[in-house]
C-alpha positions in Angstrom: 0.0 0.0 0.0 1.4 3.3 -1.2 0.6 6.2 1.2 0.8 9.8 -0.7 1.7 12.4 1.4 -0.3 15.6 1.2 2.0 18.8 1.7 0.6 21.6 3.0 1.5 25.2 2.5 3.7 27.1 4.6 4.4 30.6 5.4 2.5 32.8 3.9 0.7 30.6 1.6 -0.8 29.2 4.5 -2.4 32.0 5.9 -4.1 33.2 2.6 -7.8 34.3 2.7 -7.7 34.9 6.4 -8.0 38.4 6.3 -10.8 38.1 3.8 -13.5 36.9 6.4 -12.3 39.3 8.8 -12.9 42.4 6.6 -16.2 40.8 5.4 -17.7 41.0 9.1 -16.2 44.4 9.9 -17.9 45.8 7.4 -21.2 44.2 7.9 -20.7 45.6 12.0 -20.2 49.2 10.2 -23.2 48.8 8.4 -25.1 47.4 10.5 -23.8 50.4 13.3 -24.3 53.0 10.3 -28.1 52.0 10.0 -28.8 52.2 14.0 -27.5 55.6 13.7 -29.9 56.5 11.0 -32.6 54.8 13.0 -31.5 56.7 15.5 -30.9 60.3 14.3 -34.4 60.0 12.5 -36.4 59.1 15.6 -34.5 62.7 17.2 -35.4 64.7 14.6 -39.0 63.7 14.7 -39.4 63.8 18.5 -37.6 67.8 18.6 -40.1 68.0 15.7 -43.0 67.2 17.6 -42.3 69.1 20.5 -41.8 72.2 18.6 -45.0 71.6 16.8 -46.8 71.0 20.3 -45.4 74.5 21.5 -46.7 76.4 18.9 -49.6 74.7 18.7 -49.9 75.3 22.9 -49.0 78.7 21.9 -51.7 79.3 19.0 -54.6 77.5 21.2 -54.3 80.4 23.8 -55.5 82.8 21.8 -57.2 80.6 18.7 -58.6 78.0 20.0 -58.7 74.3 18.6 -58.9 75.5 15.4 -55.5 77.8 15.8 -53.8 74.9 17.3 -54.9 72.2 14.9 -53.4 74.6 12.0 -50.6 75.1 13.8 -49.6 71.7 14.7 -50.3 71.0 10.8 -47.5 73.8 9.9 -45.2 72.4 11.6 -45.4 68.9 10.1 -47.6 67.4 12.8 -51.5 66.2 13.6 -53.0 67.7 16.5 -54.5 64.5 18.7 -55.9 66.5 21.9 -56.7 69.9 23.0 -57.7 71.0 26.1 -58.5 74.5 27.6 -59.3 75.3 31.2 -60.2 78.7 32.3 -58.6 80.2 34.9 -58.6 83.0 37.3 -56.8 85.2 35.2 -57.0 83.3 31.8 -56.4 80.5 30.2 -54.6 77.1 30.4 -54.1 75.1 27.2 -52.9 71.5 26.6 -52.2 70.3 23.5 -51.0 66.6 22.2 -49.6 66.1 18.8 -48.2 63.4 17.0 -44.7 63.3 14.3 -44.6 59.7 13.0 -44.1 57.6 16.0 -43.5 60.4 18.2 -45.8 62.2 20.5 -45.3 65.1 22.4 -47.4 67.6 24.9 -47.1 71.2 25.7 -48.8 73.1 27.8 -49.3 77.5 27.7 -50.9 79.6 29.7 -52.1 83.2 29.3 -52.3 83.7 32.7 -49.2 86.3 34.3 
C-alpha cells in the first residue's frame, strides 16, 4: 500500500484568505452600526419636531382655540390629537397633544401672568 503524502503550505501561503472573512464582518458591524444611527438620528429629529410643533400649537390655542392649534400643529409637520383648555382665574390654560410619525409630544401655555 502506497501512502501519498499531502503537503501543506507554509508561510504565507498558509495563511491566505484569512483576512478576507475578517474584513467581510467588519464591514457588515459598520453597516449594520451606520443604520442604527440613522434609525437613531431619525427618531430625534421627529421627536424635537413634535415638541416644537406641540409649542406652537400650545401657543396658537391660547388665543385661537382648537382650530389655531390644529393649524398650527399642521405647519409644523404634525396632527393635532388632543386639545384641552381650562379657564382660569386670570385666563387661560391650554394643553395640546400632537403626533410626528411615532413620536408624541405635549405642551402646555398659559395666558395667565
Amino acid at each position: 500500500m502506497v501512502q501519498q503524502q499531502v503537503q501543506r503550505p507554509s508561510g504565507r501561503q498558509a495563511d491566505r484568505g484569512q483576512a478576507l472573512g475578517l474584513v467581510v464582518m467588519s464591514i457588515a458591524l459598520i453597516g449594520m452600526v451606520v443604520v442604527g444611527l440613522a434609525s437613531m438620528a431619525s427618531r430625534l429629529t421627529q421627536r424635537s419636531q413634535a415638541q416644537n410643533a406641540a409649542d406652537a400649537a400650545a401657543l396658537a390655542g391660547v388665543t385661537g382655540g382648537s382650530p389655531a392649534a390644529s393649524t398650527a400643529a399642521g405647519r409644523n409637520g404634525a396632527t393635532l390629537v388632543s386639545f384641552s383648555d381650562v379657564q382660569g382665574g386670570q385666563g387661560v390654560v391650554v394643553t395640546v397633544e400632537v403626533v410626528v410619525g411615532d413620536e408624541h409630544a405635549i405642551a402646555r401655555a398659559s395666558s395667565e401672568p
